[in-house]
N, C-alpha and C positions, 0 to 999 in steps of 0.2 A: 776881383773875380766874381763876385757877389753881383754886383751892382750887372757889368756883360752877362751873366747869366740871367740875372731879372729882364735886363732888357731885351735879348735873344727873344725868350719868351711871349715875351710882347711882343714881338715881330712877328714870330709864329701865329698868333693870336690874329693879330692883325691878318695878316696872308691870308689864314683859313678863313674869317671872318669875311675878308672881301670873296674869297672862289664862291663861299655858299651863297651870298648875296647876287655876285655874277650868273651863278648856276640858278638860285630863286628867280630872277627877275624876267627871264622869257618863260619858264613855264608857268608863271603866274600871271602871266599877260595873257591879256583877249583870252580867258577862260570858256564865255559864253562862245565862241565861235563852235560851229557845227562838227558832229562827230566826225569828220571827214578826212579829217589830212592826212589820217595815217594808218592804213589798213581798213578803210572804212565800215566792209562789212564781218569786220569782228569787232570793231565797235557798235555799229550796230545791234549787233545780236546781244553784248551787252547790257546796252542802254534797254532794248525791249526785255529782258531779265528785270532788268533794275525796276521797270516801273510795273511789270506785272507782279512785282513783289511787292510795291508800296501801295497799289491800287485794291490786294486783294484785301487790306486790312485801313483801308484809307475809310471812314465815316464819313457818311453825305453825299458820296461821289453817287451820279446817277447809276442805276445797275446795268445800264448799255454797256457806259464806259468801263463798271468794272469787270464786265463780264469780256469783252474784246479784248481789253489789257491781258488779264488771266489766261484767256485763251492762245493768245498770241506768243505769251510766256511759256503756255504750256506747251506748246507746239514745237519752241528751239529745245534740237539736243542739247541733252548734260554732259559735259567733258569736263572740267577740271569743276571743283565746288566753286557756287557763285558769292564765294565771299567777299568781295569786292562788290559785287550786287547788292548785296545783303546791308555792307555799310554803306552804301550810297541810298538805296528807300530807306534805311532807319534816317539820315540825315535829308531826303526829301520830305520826311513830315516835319522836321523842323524850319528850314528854308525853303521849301517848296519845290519841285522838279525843275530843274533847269543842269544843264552840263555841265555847268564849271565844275558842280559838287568831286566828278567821278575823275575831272582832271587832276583836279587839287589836289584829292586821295591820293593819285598816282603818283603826284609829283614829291608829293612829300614824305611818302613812303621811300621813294627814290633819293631825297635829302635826308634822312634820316641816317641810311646807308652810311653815308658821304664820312663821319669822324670815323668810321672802323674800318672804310677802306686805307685811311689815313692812316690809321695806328697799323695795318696790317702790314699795309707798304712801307713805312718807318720800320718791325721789324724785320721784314725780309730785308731791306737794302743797308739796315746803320745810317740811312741820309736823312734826314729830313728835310732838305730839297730836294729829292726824289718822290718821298712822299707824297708830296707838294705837287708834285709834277704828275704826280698819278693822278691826282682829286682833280688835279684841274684838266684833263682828258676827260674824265669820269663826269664832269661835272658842265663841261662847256663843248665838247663835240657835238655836232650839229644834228646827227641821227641821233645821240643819244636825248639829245633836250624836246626833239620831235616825240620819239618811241617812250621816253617817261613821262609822259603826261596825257598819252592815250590808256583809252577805258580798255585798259586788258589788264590780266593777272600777272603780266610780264613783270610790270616796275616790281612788286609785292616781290616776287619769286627772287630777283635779283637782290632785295636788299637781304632776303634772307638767305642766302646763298653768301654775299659776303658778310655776314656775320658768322655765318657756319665756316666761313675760313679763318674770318679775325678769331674765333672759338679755338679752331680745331689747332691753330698754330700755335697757339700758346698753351694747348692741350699738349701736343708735342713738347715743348720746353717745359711742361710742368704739368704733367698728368694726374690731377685734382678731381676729388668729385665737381668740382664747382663747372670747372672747365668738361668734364666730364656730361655733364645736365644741360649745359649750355649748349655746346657744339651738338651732343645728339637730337635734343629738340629744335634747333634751329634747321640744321639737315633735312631733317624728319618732315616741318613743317614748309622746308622749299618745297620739298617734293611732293606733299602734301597738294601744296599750292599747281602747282602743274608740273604734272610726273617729268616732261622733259629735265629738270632741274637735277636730276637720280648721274645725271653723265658729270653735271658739274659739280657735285657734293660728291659723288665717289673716285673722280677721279683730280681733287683738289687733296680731298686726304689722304688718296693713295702717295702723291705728290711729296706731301708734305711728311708723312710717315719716314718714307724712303731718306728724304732730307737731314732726317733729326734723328729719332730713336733708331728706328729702321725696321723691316718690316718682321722678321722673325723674331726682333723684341719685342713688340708690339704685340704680337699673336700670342703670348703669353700672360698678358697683363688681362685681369676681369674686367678694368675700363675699357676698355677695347672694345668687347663685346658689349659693353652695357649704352656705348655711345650705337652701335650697331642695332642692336634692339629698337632703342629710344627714336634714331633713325628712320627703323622700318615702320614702327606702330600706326603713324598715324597715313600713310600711305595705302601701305597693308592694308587697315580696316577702311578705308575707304574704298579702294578696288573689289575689297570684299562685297562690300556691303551694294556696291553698285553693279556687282557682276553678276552675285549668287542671290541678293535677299530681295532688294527693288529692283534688280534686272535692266535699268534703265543703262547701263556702259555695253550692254551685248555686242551691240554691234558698233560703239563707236570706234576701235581702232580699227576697224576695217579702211583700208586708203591713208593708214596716216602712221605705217611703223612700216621702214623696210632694211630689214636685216642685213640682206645678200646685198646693200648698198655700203655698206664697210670697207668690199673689199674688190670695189668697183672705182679706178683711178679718176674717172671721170669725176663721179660722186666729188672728190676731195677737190680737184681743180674749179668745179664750178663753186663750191666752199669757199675754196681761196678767193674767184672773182668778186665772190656776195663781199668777203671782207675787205676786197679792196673799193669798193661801193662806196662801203660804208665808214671805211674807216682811212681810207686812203692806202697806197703801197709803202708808203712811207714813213708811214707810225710802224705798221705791221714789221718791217723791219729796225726798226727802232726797240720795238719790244722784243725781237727772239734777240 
């Protein structure tokens, strides 16, 4: 019994080991190729963030160039924090500006994800061929291997969105501070990452809530509220602080939030078309 359990394992091992490698080896390929293949000009507007943050503290650079960069920087709206900018020019003064830096980030933020989506899906289904079978969509669909490894906040967003699941589910089976700290700041800082992530952190845990404890247990416990807090803070004070102190988010949601499209049938069918695009009709049904 001993010995088929050691070896299972080691299967397992093995399996995971090769999806990540499968899942590594296109997004680590032809890094240097141009911001282009996918959403080009939000990558772009990226990459010109990126470098008018490494330029304005770069030493030696002529003051033409750093003044064009800067200005050029200055110039793109702020919508979600450019933290992904931010670690791409700290890491251009170490390896120099070039594209791979901002793909690599993405992709590995994206790989990182990939063991907790494992263990999530392991305990939603009891399988671990299921599991398996989730890492390797996750990890090998062909928009996905495109879309994680472009210069946007997206990859980032997603890996911490599934860890605020892998948190918040085992928060549910076992409402701990620990799980408590984890799932709220994970949440917190999807949304953080780019507000859209607020649909898939609130209603993953409504979800899951419903699933397990359930929802009028729930609302009784000070965990509850303290994952909720932890959630909102760093969101919160970033809206804040972008909408009331530096004024710079005034007018960015203008053209990019439409409410009365919830309950507009169309809205949802052309939803459905984008996912059969991207994901085929035939996963999509595979997964309800």
């Amino acid at each position: 019994m001993k010995h088929s359990l050691f070896s299972s394992k080691w299967i397992i091992a093995i399996i995971l080991a090769f999806l990540l490698g499968a899942g590594a080896f296109p997004r680590f390929s032809d890094l240097s190729a141009p911001l282009l293949d996918f959403h080009p000009t939000r990558q772009l507007f990226g990459a010109i963030k990126a470098r008018g943050i490494y330029y304005q503290d770069l030493p030696g650079a002529p003051e033409w160039q750093k003044n064009l960069a800067v200005r050029q920087y200055a110039a793109e709206a702020t919508i979600e924090p450019p933290l992904l900018e931010q670690f791409t020019a700290r890491l251009y003064t170490i390896f120099g500006e070039q594209t791979g830096i901002p793909r690599a980030l993405s992709a590995s933020f994206w790989l990182l994800a990939a063991p907790f989506l494992f263990m999530l899906s392991r305990n939603l289904t009891g399988s671990t061929p299921a599991a398996a079978g989730s890492l390797a969509f996750y990890l090998l669909l062909p928009y996905a291997v495109t879309a994680s490894r472009s210069f946007q906040p997206d990859p980032l967003m997603v890996a911490l969105v599934i860890l605020f699941w892998w948190g918040m589910e085992n928060w549910c089976r076992n409402p701990s501070w620990k799980w408590t700290i984890l799932s709220g700041l994970a949440g917190g800082m999807a949304i953080f990452v780019k507000l859209p992530a607020a649909f898939f952190v609130i209603g993953g845990a409504i979800g899951m809530i419903i699933a397990h404890p359930g929802l009028k247990k729930t609302l009784k416990l000070p965990k509850t509220w303290a994952v909720v807090i932890l959630g909102l803070l760093p969101p919160a004070a970033y809206l804040f602080y972008g909408t009331y102190v530096d004024r710079f988010l005034g007018q960015q949601f203008a053209g990019r939030f439409y409410p009365e499209l919830w309950i507009s049938p169309s809205f949802y069918l052309r939803w459905f078309l984008k996912l059969e695009n991207v994901a085929s009709i035939i996963w999509i049904a595979l997964a309800s």
